[in-house]
C-alpha positions in Angstrom: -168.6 181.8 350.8 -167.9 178.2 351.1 -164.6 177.0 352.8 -163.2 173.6 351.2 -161.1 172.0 353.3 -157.9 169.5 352.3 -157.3 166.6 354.4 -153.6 165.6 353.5 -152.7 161.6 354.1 -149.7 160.5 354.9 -148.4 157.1 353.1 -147.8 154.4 355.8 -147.1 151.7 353.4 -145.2 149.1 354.4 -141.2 149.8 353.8 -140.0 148.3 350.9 -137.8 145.0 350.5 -134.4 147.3 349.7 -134.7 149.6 352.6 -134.9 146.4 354.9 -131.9 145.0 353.3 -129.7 147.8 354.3 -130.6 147.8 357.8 -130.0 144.2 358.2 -126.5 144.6 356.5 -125.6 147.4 359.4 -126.8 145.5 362.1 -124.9 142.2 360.9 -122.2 144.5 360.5 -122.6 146.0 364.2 -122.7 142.3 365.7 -119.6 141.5 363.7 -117.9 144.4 365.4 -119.1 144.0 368.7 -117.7 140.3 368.1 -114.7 140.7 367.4 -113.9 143.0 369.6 -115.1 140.8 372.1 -113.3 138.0 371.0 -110.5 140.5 370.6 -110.5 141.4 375.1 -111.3 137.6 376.0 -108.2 135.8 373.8 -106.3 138.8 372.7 -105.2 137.3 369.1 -105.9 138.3 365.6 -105.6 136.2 362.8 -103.8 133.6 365.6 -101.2 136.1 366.0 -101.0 137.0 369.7 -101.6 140.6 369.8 -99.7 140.7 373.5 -96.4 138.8 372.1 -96.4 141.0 369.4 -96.5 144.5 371.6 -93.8 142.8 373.6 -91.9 142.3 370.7 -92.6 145.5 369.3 -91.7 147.3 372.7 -89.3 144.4 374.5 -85.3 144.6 374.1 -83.1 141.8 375.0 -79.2 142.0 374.6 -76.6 139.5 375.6 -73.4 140.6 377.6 -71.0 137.9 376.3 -68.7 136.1 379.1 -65.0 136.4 378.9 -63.2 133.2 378.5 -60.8 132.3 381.2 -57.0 132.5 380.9 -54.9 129.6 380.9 -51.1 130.5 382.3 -48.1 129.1 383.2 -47.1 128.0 386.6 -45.9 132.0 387.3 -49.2 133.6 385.9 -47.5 134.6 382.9 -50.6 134.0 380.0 -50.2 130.7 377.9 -54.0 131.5 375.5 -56.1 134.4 376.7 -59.1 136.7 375.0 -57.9 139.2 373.2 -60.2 142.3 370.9 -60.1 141.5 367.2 -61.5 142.5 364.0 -63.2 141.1 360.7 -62.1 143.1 357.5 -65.2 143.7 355.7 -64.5 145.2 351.9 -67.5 147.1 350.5 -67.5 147.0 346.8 -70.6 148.8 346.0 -69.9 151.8 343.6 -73.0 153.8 345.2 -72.0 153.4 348.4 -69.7 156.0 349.3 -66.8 154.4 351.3 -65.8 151.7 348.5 -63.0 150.1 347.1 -61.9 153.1 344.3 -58.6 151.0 343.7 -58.8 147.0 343.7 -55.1 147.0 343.0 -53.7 149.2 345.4 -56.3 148.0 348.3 -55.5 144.0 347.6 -51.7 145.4 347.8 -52.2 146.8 351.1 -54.5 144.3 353.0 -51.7 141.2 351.5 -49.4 143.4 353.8 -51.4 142.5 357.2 -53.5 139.0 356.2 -52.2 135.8 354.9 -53.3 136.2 351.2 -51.3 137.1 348.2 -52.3 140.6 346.7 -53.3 138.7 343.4 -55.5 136.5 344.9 -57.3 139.4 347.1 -57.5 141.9 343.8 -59.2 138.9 342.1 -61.5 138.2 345.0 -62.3 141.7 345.1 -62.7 142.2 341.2 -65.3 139.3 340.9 -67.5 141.3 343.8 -67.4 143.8 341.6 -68.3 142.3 338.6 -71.5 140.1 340.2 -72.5 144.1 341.7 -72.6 142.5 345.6 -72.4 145.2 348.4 -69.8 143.5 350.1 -67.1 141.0 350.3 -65.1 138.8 352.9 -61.9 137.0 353.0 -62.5 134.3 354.8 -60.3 133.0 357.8 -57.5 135.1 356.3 -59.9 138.2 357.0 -60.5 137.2 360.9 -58.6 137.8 364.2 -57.2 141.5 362.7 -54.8 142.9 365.8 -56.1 146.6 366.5 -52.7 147.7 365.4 -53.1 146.1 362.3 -56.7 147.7 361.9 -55.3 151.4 362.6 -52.6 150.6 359.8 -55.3 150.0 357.4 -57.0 152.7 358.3 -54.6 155.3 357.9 -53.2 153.7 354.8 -54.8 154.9 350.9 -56.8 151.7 351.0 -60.6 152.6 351.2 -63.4 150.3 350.9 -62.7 149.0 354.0 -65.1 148.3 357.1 -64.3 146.5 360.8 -66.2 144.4 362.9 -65.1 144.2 366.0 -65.4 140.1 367.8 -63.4 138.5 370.5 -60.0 135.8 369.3 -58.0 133.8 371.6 -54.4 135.2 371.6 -51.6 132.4 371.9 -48.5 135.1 372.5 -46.0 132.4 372.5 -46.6 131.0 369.3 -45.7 127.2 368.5 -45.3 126.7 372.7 -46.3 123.5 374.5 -49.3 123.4 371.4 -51.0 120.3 371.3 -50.6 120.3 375.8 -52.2 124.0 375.2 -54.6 123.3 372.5 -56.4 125.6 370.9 -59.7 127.5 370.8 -61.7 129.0 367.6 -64.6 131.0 367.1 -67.8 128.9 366.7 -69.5 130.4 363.4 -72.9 129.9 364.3 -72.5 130.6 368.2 -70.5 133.1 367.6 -68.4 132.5 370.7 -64.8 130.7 371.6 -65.1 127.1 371.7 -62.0 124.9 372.9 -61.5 122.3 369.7 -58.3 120.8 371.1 -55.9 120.1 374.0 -56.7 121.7 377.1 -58.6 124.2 375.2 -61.3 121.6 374.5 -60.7 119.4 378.2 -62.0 122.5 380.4 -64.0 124.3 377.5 -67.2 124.2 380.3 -64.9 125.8 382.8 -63.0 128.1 380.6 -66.3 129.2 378.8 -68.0 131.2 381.6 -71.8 132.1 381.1 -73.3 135.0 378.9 -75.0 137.4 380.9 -78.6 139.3 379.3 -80.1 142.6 379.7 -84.3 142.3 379.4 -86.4 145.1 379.0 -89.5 147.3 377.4 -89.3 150.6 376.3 -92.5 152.7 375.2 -92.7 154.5 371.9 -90.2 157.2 371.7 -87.5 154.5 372.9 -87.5 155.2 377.2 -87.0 152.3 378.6 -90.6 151.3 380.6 -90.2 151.4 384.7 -89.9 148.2 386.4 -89.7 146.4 383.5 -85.8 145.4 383.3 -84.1 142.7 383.8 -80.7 141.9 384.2 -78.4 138.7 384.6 -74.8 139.5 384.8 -72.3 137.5 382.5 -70.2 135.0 384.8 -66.6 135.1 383.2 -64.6 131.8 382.4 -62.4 130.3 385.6 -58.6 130.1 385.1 -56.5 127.6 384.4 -53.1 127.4 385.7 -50.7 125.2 384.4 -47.5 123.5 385.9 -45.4 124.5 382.5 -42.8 126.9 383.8 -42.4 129.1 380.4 -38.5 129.6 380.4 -38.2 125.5 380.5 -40.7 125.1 378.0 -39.1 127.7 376.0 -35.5 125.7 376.3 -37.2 122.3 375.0 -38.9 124.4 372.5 -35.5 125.5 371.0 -33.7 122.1 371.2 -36.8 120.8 369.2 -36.3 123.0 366.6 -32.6 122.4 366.2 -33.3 118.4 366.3 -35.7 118.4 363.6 -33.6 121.4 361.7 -30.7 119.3 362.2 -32.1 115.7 361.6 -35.1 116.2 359.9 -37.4 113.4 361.7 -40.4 112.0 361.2 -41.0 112.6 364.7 -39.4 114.1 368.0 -40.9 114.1 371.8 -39.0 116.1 374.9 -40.4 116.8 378.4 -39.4 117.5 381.5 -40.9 116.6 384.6 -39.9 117.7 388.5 -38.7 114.5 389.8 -40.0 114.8 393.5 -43.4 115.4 393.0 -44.6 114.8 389.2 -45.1 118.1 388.3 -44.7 118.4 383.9 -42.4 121.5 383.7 -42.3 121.5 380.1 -43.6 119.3 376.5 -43.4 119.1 373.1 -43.6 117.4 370.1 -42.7 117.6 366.6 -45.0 117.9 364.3 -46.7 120.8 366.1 -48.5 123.8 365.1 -48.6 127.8 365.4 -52.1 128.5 367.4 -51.6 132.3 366.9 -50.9 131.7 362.8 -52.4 128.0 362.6 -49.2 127.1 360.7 -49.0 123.2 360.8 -52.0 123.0 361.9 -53.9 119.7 361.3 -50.3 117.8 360.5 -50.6 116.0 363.9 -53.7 116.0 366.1 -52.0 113.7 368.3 -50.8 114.4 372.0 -47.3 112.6 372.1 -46.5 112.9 375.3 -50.4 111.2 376.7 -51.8 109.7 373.3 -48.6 108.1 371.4 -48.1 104.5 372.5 -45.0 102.6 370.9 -42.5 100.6 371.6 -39.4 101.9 373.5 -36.5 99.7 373.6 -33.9 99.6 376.4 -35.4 103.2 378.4 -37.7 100.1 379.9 -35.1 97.9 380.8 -34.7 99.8 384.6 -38.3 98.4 385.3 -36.8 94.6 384.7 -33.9 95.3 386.8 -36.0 96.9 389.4 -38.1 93.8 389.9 -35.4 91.7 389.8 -33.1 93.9 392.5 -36.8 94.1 394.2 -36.8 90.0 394.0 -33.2 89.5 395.3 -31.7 88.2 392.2 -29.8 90.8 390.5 -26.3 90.6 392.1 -24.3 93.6 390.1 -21.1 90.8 390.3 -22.3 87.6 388.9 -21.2 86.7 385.9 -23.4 85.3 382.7 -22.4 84.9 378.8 -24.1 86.7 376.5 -24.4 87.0 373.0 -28.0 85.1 372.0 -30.6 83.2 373.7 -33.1 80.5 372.3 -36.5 81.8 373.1 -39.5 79.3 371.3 -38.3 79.0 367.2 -36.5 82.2 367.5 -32.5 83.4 368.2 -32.6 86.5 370.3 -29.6 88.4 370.0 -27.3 91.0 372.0 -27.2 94.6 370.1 -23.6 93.6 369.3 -24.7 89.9 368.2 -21.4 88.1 369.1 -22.2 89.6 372.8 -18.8 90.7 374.9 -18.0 87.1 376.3 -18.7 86.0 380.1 -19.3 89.8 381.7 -21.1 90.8 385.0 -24.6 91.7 385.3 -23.4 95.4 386.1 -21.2 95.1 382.8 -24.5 93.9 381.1 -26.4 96.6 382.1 -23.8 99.1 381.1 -23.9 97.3 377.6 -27.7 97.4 378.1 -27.4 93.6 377.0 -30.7 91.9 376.0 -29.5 88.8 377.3 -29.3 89.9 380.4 -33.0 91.1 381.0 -33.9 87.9 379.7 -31.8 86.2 382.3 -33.7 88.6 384.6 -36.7 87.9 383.8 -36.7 83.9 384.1 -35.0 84.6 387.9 -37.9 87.0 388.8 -40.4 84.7 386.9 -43.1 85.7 384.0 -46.1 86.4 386.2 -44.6 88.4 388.5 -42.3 90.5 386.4 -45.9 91.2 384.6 -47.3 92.0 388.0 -44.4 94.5 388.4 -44.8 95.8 385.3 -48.3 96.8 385.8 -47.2 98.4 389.5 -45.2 100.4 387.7 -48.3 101.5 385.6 -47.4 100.2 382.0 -50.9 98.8 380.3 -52.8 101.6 382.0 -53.4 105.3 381.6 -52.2 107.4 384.2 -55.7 109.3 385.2 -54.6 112.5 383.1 -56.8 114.9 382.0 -56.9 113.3 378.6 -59.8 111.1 377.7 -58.0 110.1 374.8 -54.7 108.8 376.8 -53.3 105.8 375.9 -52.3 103.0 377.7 -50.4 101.5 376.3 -50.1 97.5 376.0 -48.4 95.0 377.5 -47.9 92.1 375.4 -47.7 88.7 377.0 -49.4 85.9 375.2 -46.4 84.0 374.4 -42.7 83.5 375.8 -41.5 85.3 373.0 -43.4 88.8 373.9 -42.6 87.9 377.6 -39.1 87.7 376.7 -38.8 90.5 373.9 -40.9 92.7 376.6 -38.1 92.7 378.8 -35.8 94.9 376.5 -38.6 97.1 375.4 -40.2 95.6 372.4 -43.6 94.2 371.3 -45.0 95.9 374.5 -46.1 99.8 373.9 -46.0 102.4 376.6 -46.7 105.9 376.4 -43.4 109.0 377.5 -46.0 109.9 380.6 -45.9 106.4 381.3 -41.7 106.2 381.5 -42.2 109.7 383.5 -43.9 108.0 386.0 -42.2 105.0 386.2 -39.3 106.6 386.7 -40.6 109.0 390.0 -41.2 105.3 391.8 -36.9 105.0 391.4 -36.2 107.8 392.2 -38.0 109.0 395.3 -37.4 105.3 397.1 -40.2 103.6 395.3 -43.0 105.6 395.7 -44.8 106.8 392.5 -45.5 110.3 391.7 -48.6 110.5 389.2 -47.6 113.0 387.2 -49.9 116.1 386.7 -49.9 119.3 384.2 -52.3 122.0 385.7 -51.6 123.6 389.2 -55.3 124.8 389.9 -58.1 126.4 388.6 -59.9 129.5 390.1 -63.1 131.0 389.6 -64.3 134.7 388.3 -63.6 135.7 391.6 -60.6 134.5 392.3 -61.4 132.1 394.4 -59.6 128.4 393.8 -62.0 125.5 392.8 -59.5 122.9 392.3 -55.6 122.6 393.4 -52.9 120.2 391.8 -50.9 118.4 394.5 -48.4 115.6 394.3 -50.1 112.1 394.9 -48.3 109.5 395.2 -50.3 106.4 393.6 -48.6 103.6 394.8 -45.4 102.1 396.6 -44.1 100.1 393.9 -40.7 98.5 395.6 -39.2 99.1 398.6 -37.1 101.8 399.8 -34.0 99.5 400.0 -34.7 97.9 396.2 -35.4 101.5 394.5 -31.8 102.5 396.6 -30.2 100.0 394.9 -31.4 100.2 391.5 -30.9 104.3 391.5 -27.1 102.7 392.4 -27.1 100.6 389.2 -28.3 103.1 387.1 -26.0 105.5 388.5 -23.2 103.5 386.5 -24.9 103.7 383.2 -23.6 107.0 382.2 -19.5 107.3 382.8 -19.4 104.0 384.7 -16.3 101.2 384.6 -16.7 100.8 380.6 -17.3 104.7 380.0 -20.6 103.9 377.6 -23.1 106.6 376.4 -20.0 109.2 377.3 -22.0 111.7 375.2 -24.7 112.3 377.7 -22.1 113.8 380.2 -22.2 117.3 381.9 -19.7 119.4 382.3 -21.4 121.0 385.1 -23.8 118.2 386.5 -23.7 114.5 387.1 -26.5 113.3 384.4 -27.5 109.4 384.1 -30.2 107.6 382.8 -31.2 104.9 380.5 -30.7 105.2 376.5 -33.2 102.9 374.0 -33.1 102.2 370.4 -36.0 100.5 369.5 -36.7 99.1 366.1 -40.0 100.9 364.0 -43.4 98.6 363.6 -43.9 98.7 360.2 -47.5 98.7 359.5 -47.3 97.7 355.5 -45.5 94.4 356.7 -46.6 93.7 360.0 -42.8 93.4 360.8 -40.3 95.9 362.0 -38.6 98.5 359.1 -35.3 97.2 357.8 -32.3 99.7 356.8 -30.3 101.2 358.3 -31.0 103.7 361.0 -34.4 103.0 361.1 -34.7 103.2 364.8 -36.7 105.8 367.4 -33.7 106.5 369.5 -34.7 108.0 372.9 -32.8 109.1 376.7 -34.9 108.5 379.7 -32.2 110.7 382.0 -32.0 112.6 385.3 -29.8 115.0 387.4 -28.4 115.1 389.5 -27.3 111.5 390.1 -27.3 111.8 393.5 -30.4 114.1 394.4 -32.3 114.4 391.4 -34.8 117.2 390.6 -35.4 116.9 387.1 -36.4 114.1 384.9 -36.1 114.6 381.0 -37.4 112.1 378.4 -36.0 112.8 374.5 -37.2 110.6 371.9 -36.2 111.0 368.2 -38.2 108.2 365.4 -36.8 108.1 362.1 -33.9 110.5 361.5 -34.0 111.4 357.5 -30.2 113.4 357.4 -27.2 113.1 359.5 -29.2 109.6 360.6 -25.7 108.3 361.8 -25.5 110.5 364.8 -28.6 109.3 366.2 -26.6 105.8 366.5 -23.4 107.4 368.0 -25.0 110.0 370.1 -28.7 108.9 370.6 -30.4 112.2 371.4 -27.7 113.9 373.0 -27.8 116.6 370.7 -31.0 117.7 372.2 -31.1 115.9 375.8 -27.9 117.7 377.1 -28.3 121.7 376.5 -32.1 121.0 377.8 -31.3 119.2 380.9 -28.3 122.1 381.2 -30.2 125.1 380.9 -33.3 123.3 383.4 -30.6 122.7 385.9 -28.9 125.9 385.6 -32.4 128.0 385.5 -33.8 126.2 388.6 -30.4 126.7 390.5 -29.6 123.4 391.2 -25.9 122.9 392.6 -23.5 121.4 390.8 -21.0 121.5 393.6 -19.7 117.6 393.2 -19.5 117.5 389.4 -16.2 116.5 388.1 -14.3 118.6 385.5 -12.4 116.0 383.7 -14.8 116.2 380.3 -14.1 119.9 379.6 -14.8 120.6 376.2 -12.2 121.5 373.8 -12.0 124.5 371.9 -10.9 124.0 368.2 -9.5 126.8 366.2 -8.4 127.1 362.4 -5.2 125.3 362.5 -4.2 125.7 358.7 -0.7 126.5 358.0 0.2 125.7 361.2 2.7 122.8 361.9 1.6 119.3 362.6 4.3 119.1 366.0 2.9 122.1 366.6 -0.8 121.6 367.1 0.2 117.8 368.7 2.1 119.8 371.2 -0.8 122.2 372.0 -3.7 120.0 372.1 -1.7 117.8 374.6 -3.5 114.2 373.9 -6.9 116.1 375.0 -8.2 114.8 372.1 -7.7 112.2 369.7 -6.1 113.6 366.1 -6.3 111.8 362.5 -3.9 112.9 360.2 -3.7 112.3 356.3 -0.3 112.9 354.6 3.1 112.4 355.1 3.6 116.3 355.3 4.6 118.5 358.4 2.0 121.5 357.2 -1.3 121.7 357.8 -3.6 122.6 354.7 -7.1 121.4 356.0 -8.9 119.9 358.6 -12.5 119.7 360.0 -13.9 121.0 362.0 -12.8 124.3 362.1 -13.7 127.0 364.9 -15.9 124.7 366.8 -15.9 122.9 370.5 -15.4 118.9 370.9 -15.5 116.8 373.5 -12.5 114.4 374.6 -14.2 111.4 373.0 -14.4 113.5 369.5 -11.8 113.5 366.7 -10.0 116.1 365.0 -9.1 115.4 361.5 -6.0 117.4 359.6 -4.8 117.2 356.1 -0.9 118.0 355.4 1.0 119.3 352.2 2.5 115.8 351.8 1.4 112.6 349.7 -2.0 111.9 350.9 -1.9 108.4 353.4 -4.3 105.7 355.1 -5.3 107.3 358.0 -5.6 104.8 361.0 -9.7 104.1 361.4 -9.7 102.1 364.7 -11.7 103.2 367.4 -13.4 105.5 365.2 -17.4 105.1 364.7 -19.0 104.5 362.2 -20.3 108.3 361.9 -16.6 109.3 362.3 -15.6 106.6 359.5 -17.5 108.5 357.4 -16.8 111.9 357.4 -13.2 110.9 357.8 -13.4 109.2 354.7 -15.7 111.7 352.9 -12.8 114.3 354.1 -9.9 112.6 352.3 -12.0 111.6 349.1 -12.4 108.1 349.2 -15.0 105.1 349.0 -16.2 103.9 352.3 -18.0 100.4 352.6 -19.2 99.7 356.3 -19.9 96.6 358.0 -21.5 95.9 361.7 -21.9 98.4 364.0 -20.2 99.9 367.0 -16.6 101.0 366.4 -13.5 100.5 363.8 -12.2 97.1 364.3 -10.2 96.4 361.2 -9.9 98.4 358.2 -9.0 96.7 354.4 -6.2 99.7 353.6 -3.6 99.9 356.4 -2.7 102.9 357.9 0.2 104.9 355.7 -0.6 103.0 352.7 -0.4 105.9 350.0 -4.0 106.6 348.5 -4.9 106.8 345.0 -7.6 108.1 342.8 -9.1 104.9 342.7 -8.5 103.5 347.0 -11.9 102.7 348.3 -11.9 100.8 351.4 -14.1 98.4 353.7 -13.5 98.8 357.5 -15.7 96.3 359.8 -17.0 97.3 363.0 -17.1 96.0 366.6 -19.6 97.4 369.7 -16.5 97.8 372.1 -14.9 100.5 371.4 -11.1 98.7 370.7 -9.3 101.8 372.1 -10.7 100.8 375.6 
């Protein structure tokens, strides 16, 4: 049998062009892998997106612990603006979210209890959110700075919809207090911290601010934070600022401005008070002002009255003159001159009073506070010097406050007129801190006290960076000149001729300078003309003989009762302040003479005229109208006057002339407006001669013209 036998061949063609094509697509694909994973350990990015940033991001936590702003007090500690825990009112109007507003009404009626929005303007606002389906709404500033009281009474109350964010506010406890001194700090929207945008507030903003402290670190997947990886910087908090405002004096001046401008309504009022030895500002303010806790008035003034308003001040500046001249050996209190007017270049220059008071002494002419007589002064002393002492006593520059913006003021001395119309305070502008600091060279024998508001400054710890001390930045005259003029000015309040009586004390021996200054009037480049247009002002002290306290009061523009502010300057104001400083800081008041008591007035109707002659004694001076014995009216009633005031009475008999002289004009007035008749008024001063005479029988018709004189003709 024959085997066959199979031979079996294998195919070893060549592999075809497909098969090849797939293995060069892996291994292109294997290099590309290999590549980038390559590239991927040497530079670590994808895409150019750092892989290493974004696991740090991923993984890394950074939060910021937010500094606390520093305090500013009072010369005691107690807290002037401080930090304070707050809330933003957030109102969720989303119907799908659970906690929203059910009830517009009845949640805009609640929240208008607590912010400063009406409830029809919040339901509206809240309403419209509604309507345009948003999630949320705010409410603005009016939505800010809620107290955490005021948060838990919205809580508890049947409002819902409502949500709180807790963020920091400044806290101003005292309200309208020393405000544009003080200042004021907001919260910055986009930093989202307190930033000082006026006063003091804004001055030591770096100091005040502090430093945010941060927490840095990385934590791994399920949240742990990584080990070693944590970093911390702890927040440095704000420094302090202590102030040399003493908060019960600041509260007196506070309400003797509001009674002024109540009382007066002025375009403008300045008061403070300064410690007389060493400089120190006890107390300022201004009106306009503002409410830093409600922002009420805020933005009606930015300006800082007491370092920033320059303007002219009338006779307060005449003590410089007579300082220089007593300085200069030419003021000799019993030499005689005539005054009335001087010839100055094309212009008359008159007295206040223009027919002057005759040939008087220089003492009398400072009583007066004659203009005359400072220009008399001022050609003795001569032009270049008084100007030199002028600027000794700082006037034409700032007094190195903490203000950047302080004024200083201008001396104007181009011509013999300004020279001249300087010397009674016009044309030339100086600032109050300016007449503060003039007047601490008088009164502490020629050396000047700059005068300074903040007491020191201390750190987070404590620890005191910077300490207010009394400076004295010059000797201006000597001892024995600044003696003498403290003895001149000593007479200017109750001296021989009794003038300014309404700046006495009962219980302390006040003096000081008074000014009426006319107003610049921008529109005509001249001064305003009316009457009354005047910034009346007191540049006093107490006591005379060892004085502690130095108050300037300034009013500009009185709009009702403007008459008082020529018959009583700012006395209104000036005197309870300078009491109730005295009296506060126990100052003695051992030497004060009692002969000005004031007098208490009751309701004397139905009483007999003999009767109420005989009580009051001549302890006042009476006006009556009517031949009658009964009393049926009089004014005032119930109140308190002072010997130099008058008490006018009305009896059941044919109404008669009263006797005018002596009166002034303010007390020409309302005696006139009291019996019913027209009153025409000419000059200034006091009754000299009236056009009725006294007894004459008035009719429905009896108007009369009185002329007035400055010396009071009872004298």
């Amino acid at each position: 049998m024959v085997k066959i036998r199979r031979k079996i061949r294998l195919n070893n063609s060549k592999t075809t062009p497909g098969a090849l094509l797939i293995y060069f697509g892996i291994g292109v694909l294997f290099l590309l892998i290999i590549g980038q994973f390559i590239r991927l350990m040497i530079f670590q990015t994808i895409d150019d997106e750092d892989l290493v940033a974004r696991g740090e991001d991923k993984y890394s936590v950074s939060s910021v612990s937010q500094a606390e702003r520093g305090d500013i007090t009072d010369r005691s500690g107690n807290i002037l603006a401080s930090d304070m825990e707050a809330y933003r009112v957030v109102v969720i109007t989303d119907e799908n979210y659970p906690n929203h507003v059910s009830n517009p009404e009845e949640t805009a009626k609640i929240l208008s209890e607590v912010i400063d929005m009406d409830k029809k303007e919040i339901q509206e606002l809240i309403e419209k959110s509604i309507e345009e389906g948003r999630f949320q709404m705010e409410l603005g500033q009016a939505g800010r700075n809620i107290s955490y009281n005021d948060k838990n009474f919205l809580q508890d109350s049947e409002a819902t919809g409502l949500v709180f964010e807790p963020e920091t506010r400044r806290f101003y406890p005292n309200g309208q207090f020393a405000s544009h001194l003080i200042g004021l700090a907001e919260l910055n929207q986009e930093t989202q911290e307190l930033t000082g945008q006026l006063g003091l507030e804004k001055i030591y903003d770096d100091l005040l601010s502090g430093e945010d402290g941060s927490m840095d670190y990385n934590q791994d997947v399920w949240g742990y934070i990584v080990p070693d990886t944590d970093k911390v910087k702890a927040p440095v908090d704000g420094h302090d600022v202590k102030l040399t405002i003493d908060s019960n004096i600041q509260l007196y001046l506070e309400d003797s401005l509001k009674d002024m401008e109540e009382h007066f309504k002025p375009e403008e009022l300045i008061a403070v008070v300064a410690d007389a030895k060493t400089g120190e500002i006890l107390a300022s303010g201004q009106r306009p002002s503002f409410n830093p806790e409600t922002r009420e008035g805020f933005g009606n003034s930015w300006l800082n009255m007491l370092y920033e308003y320059s303007f002219e001040p009338g006779s307060t500046f005449k003590v410089f003159g007579l300082a220089a001249a007593i300085e200069e050996g030419v003021y000799d209190p019993d030499a005689y001159y005539t005054s009335g007017s001087m010839d100055v270049m094309d212009a008359t220059i008159y007295d206040w009073e223009k027919s002057g008071w005759g040939n008087i002494t220089y003492n009398e002419g400072m009583q007066y506070s004659s203009n005359v007589l400072m220009m008399i002064l001022q050609d003795k002393v001569g032009a270049d010097k008084m100007l030199d002492y002028y600027k000794k006593f700082g006037f034409g520059e700032t007094t190195g406050s903490e203000f950047p913006t302080e004024s200083s003021g201008q001396i104007a001395w181009d011509n013999e007129l300004q020279q001249k119309t300087t010397s009674f305070g016009q044309s030339s502008t100086v600032t109050p801190i300016q007449l503060i600091q003039g007047m601490t060279a008088l009164l502490n024998e020629g050396q000047m006290k700059k005068p300074y508001v903040v007491d020191e400054i201390t750190d987070e710890n404590g620890e005191v960076v910077y300490q207010g001390e009394e400076e004295v930045v010059r000797q201006v005259i000597s001892k024995e000149a600044a003696n003498k003029t403290v003895e001149e000015m000593n007479t200017l309040i109750g001296g021989s001729l009794d003038h300014n009586p309404q700046y006495k004390s009962d219980d302390y021996e006040v003096t000081g300078k008074s000014g009426t200054a006319q107003v610049y009037d921008p529109e005509t480049g001249g001064y305003l003309d009316g009457d009354y247009q005047f910034f009346t002002s007191f540049l006093g002290y107490a006591p005379k003989d060892d004085p502690e306290v130095i108050i300037y009061y300034g009013i500009k523009l009185a709009s009702e009762n403007e008459s008082e502010t020529w018959d009583y300057g700012v006395s209104r104001g000036f005197n309870p302040l300078m009491e109730r400083t005295l009296k506060y800081l126990e100052v003695s008041n051992a030497d004060v003479s009692t002969e000005h008591d004031v007098i208490e007035i009751g309701d004397y109707t139905g009483q007999q005229v003999d009767s109420l002659l005989e009580e009051l004694n001549d302890t006042i001076d009476v006006k009556i109208v009517g031949e009658g014995t009964e009393i049926t009216d009089q004014f005032p009633k119930d109140d308190t006057l002072l010997p130099y005031d008058t008490l006018f009475v009305k009896t059941d008999g044919d109404a008669t002339m009263p006797d005018f002289k002596g009166l002034s004009k303010r007390e020409a007035i309302i005696l006139s407006d009291f019996i019913g008749i027209d009153i025409t008024v000419n000059g200034e001063g006091y009754v000299e001669n009236q056009s009725i005479n006294a007894g004459t029988v008035l009719s429905e018709d009896s108007a009369l013209e009185v002329t007035l004189s400055s010396k009071d003709p009872n004298d």
